[in-house]
C-alpha positions as CSV (number, residue, x, y, z in Angstrom):
1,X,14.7,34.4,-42.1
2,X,18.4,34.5,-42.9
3,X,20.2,34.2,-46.2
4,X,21.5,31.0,-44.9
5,X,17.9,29.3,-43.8
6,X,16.9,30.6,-47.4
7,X,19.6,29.1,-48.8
8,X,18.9,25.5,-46.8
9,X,14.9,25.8,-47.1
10,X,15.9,26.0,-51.4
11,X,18.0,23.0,-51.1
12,X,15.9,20.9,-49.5
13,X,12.9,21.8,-52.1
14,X,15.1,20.9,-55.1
15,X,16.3,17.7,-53.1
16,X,13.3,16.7,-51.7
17,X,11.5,15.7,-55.3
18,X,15.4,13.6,-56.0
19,X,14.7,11.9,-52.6
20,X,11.2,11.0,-53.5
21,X,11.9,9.5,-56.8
22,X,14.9,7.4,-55.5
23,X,12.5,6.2,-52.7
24,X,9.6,5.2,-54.8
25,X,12.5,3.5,-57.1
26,X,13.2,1.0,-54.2
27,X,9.5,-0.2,-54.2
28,X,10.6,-3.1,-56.3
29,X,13.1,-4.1,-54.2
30,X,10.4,-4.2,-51.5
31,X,7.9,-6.3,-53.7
32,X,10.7,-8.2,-54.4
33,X,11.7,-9.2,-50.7
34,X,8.0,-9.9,-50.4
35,X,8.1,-12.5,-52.7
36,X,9.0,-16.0,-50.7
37,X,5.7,-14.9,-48.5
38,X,3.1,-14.5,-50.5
39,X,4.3,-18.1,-52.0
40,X,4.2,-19.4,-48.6
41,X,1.1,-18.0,-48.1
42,X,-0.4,-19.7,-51.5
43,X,1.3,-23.3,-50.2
44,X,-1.0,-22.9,-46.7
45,X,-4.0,-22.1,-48.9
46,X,-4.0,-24.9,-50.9
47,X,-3.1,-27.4,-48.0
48,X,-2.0,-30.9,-47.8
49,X,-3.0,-33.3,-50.0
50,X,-5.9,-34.8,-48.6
51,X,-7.6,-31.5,-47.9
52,X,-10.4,-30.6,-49.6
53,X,-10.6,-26.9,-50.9
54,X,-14.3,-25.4,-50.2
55,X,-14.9,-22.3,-53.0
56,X,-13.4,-19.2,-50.5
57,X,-10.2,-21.3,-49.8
58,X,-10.2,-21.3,-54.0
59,X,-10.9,-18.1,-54.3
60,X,-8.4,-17.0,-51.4
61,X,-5.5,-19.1,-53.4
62,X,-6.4,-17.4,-56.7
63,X,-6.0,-14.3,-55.3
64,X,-2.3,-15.1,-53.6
65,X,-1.4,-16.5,-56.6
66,X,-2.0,-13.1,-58.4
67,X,-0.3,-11.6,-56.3
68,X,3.0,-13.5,-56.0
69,X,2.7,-13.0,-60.2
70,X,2.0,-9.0,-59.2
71,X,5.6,-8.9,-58.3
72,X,7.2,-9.4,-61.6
73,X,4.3,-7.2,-63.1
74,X,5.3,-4.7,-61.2
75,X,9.1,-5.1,-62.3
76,X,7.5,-4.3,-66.0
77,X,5.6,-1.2,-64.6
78,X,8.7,0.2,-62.8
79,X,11.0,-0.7,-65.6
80,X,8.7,1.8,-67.8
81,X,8.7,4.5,-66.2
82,X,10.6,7.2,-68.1
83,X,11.5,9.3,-65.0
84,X,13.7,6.4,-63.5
85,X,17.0,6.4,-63.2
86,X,19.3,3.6,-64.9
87,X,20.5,2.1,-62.0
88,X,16.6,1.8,-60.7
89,X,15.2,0.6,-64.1
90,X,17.5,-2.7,-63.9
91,X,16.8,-2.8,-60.4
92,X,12.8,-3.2,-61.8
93,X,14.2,-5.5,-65.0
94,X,15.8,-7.5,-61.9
95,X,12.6,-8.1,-60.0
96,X,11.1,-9.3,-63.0
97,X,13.0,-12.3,-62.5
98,X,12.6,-12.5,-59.2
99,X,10.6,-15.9,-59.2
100,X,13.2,-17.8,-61.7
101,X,15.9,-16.4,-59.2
102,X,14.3,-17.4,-56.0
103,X,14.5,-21.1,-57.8
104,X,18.1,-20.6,-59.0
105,X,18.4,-19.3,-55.3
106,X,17.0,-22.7,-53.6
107,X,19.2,-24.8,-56.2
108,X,22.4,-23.3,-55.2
109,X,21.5,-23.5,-51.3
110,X,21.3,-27.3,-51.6
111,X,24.0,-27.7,-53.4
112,X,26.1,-26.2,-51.3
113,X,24.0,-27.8,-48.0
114,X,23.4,-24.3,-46.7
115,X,21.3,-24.8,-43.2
116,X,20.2,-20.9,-44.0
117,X,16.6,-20.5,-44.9
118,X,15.9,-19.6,-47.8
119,X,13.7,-16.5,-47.1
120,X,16.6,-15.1,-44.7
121,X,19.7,-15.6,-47.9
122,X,16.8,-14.1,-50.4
123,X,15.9,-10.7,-48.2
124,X,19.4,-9.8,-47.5
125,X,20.4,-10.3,-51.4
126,X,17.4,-7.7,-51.8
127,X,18.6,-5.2,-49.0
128,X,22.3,-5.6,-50.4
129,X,20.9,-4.5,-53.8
130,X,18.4,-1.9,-52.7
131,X,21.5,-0.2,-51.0
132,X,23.2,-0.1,-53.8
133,X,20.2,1.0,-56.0
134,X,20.1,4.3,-53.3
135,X,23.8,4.6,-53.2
136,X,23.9,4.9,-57.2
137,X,23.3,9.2,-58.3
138,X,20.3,9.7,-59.3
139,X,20.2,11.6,-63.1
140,X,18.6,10.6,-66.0
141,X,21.0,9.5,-68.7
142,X,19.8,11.3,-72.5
143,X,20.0,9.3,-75.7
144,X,20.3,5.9,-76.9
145,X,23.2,3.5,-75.7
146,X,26.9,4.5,-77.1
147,X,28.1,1.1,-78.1
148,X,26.5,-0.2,-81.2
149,X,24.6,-3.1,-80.5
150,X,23.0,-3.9,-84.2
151,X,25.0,-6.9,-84.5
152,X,24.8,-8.3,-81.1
153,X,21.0,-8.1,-81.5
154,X,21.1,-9.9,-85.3
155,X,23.1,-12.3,-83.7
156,X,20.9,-13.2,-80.9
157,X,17.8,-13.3,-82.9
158,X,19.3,-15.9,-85.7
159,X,20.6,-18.1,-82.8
160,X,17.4,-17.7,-80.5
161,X,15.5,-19.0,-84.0
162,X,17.7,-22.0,-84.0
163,X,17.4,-22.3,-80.1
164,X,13.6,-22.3,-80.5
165,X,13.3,-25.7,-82.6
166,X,14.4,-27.0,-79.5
167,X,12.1,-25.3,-77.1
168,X,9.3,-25.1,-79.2
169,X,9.9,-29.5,-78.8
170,X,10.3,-28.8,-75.3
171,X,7.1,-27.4,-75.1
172,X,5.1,-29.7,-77.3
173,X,6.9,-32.5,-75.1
174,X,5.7,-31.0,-72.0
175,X,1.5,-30.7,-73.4
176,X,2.2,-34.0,-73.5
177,X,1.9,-34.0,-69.2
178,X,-1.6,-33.3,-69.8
179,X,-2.2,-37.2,-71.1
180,X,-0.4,-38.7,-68.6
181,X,3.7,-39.2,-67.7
182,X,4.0,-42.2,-69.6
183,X,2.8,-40.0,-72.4
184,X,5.1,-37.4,-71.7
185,X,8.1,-39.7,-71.6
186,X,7.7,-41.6,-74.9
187,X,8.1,-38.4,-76.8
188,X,11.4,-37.1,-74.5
189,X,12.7,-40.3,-75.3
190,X,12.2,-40.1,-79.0
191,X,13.8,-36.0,-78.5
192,X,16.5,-37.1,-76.8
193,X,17.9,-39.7,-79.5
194,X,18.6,-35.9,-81.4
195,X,19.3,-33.4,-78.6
196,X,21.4,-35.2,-76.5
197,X,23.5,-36.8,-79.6
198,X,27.2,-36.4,-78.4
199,X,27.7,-33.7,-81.0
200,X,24.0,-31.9,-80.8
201,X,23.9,-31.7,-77.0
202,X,27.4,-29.4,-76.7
203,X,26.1,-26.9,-79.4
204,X,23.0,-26.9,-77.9
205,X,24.2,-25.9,-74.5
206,X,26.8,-23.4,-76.2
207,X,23.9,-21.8,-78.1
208,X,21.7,-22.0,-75.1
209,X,24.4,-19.9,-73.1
210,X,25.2,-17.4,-75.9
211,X,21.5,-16.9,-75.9
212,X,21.4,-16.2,-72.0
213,X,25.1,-14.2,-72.1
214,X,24.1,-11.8,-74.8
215,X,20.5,-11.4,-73.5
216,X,21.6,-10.0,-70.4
217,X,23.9,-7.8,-72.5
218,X,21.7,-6.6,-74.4
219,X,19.4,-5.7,-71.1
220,X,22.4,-3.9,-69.7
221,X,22.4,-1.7,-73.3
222,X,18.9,-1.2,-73.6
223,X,18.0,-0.1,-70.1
224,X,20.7,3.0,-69.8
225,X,17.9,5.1,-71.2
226,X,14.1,4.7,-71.4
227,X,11.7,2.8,-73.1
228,X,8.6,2.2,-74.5
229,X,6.4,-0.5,-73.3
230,X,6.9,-3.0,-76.1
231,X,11.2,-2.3,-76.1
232,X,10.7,-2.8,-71.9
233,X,7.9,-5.7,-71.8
234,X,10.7,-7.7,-74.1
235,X,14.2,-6.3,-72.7
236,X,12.1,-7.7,-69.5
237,X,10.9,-10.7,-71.1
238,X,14.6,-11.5,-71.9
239,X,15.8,-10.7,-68.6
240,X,13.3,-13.9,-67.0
241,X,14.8,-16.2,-70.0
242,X,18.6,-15.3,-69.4
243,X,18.0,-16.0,-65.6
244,X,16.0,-18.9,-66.1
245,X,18.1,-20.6,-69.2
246,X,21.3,-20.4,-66.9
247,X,19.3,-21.4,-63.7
248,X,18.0,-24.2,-65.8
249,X,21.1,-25.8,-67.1
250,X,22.5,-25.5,-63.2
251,X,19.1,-28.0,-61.8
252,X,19.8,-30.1,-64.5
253,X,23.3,-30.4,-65.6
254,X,25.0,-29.9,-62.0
255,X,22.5,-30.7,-59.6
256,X,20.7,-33.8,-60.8
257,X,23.2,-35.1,-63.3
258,X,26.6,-34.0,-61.1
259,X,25.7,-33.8,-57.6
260,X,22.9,-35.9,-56.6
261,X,23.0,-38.3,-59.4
262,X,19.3,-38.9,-60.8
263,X,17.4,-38.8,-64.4
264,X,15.9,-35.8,-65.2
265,X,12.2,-37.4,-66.0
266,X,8.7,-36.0,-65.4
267,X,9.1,-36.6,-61.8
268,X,11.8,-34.3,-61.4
269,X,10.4,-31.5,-63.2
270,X,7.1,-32.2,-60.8
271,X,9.0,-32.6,-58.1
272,X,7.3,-35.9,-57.4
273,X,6.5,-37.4,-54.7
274,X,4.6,-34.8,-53.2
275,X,4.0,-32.6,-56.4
276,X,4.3,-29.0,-57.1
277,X,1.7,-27.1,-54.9
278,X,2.1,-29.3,-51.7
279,X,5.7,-29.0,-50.9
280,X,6.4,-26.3,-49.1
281,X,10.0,-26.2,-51.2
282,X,8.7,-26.9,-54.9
283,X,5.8,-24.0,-54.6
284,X,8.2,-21.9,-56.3
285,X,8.2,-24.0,-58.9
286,X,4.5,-23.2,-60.0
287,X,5.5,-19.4,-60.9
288,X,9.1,-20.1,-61.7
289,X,7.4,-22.5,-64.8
290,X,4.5,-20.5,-65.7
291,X,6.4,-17.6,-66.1
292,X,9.0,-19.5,-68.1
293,X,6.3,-20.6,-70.9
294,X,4.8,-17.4,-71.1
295,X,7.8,-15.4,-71.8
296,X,9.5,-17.4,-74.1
297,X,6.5,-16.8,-76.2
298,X,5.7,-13.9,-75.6
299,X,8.9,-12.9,-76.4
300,X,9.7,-14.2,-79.4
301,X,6.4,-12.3,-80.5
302,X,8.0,-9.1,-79.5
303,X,10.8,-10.2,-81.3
304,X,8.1,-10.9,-84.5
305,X,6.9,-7.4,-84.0
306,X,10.1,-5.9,-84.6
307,X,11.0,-7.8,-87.5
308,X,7.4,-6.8,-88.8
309,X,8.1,-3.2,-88.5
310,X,11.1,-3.2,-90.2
311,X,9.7,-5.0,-93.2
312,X,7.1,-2.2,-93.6
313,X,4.1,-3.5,-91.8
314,X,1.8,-1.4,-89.9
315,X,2.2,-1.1,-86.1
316,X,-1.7,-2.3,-85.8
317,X,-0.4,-5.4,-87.5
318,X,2.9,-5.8,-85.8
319,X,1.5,-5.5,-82.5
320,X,-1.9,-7.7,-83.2
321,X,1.0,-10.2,-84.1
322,X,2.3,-9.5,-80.9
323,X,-0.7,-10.1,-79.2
324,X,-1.3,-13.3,-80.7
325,X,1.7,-14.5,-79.6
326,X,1.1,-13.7,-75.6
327,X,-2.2,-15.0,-75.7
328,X,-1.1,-18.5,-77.3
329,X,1.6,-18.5,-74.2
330,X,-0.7,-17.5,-71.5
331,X,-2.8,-20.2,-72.6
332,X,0.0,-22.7,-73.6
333,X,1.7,-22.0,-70.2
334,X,-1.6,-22.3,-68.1
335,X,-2.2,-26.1,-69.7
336,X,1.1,-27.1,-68.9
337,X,1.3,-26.1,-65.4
338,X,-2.4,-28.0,-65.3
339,X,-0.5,-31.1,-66.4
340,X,2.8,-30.6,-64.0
341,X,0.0,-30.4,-61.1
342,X,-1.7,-32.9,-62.3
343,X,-5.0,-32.3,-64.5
344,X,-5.4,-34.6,-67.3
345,X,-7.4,-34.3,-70.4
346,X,-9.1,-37.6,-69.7
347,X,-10.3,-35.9,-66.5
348,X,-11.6,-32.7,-67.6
């Protein structure tokens, strides 16, 4: 063998591990493109709705549905690896919020009356950012973030406390589903005489923004260099809010109230007539909520855990506390979406 095939056969055995990790950092982007599928897959399980599910079409919907939430799981798991590069990590922190974009996604495409499917727009947004994922070096930044973000985070936990009276109503309004939409609507109404007061409802939207702004800012900080799972379960957590606050406030502010003109009640939020699980459009919407409940929990308890910890509690406490607080949104979130599809308590 010559000097120079030594020389190549050496290269290629210190590139070849580079090549690998940069490869297996584009599986998100893969899961990610996947995504519109395996929701159209869960719409043809369920059926119209006249059809009557027999137990294996149940259990065959149950198991799509899982999987359609495996893809922002998986952002979580990708985002913790320690061996990934920045530029892959927030690709993973971006597929996390894959199913609040897909909705922010469908918004804008009506809006603008786009005859594009929705699927074809959504897999080359994915190719356009896997490309760049694999065109970004691949090294391992050391250390913490440069800029000092102490304040930036102080800040965005007193105004995400404030922020929280309001969707902690939001929430209790929406339980509400679960008696009925008439139900549901006396208690907006009697929100509404407070949050949409011609002084409350700007401050509120400015907060609302500042919270989804400095979220994402924080991410961007946060994710130059690893993290454990509790810093990368809420910097991901946070990542699904900002892109669901700011998708949010588009649906509601610019396309029902601007553009097309129409209240936003229960049976917009259900995307009534024909509901959220039999409309092959509003399917999204099943994740896209759940998700949303979940997190905002969830991540204030990470938030809680934090706070704990630097007031001197044990980490067995802190994260027990932490615990608490998923749990109370997984179930929270789970009787909601029951409502929005339309279970009632009378019924059960």
């Amino acid at each position: 063998m010559s000097l120079s095939d030594t020389a190549r056969s050496k290269k290629l055995k210190r590139d070849l591990p580079m090549v690998q990790t940069r490869t297996y950092s584009l599986l998100p982007v893969l899961a990610a493109i996947c995504y519109p599928l395996l929701l159209d897959l869960f719409h043809a399980a369920i059926g119209p709705p006249e059809a009557q599910l027999s137990a294996s079409g149940i259990l065959a919907a149950t198991l799509i549905l899982a999987c359609v939430l495996a893809v922002p799981a998986l952002g979580v798991f990708f985002a913790a690896r320690t061996s990934a590069s920045t530029s892959a990590r927030r690709l993973a922190f971006a597929c996390v919020a894959a199913p609040t974009i897909y909705v922010f996604l469908g918004v804008l495409q009506a809006m603008a009356g786009s005859a594009l499917p929705d699927e074809l727009v959504w897999c080359v947004f994915w190719l356009a950012v896997g490309v760049w994922t694999w065109s970004r070096p691949g090294t391992q930044p050391d250390g913490q973030p440069k800029a000092n973000i102490a304040r930036w985070r102080i800040t965005h936990g007193i105004t995400g406390a404030i922020v929280f009276i309001y969707v902690g109503f939001h929430i209790i309004n929406h339980l509400f589903g679960l008696i009925g939409p008439q139900a549901h609507a006396e208690v907006m109404d009697l929100g509404r005489k407070i949050y949409r007061a011609p002084l409350v409802e700007p401050l509120l939207v400015a907060l609302m923004l500042f919270q989804a702004t400095s979220g994402l800012y924080l991410a961007w900080r946060w994710s130059a260099s690893p993290l454990d799972f509790h810093k990368t379960f809420q910097v991901a957590s946070g990542v699904y809010l900002s892109m669901f606050i700011v998708g949010h406030m588009n649906s509601v502010f610019l396309y029902a109230r601007t553009v097309r003109h129409i209240p936003t009640d229960w049976a917009f939020a259900t995307g009534a007539p024909t509901g959220l699980i039999h409309d092959a459009w509003n399917i999204r919407l099943v994740p896209h909520y759940l998700l949303g409940v979940f997190l905002v929990l969830a991540h204030l308890g990470s938030g809680l855990r934090t706070v704990l910890i630097a007031h001197g509690f044990t980490r067995i406490a802190a994260n027990r506390a932490w615990i608490g607080c998923t749990l109370a949104g997984a179930v929270i979130a789970i009787a909601i979406l029951i409502g929005m599809c339309g279970g009632r308590i009378a019924a059960l």
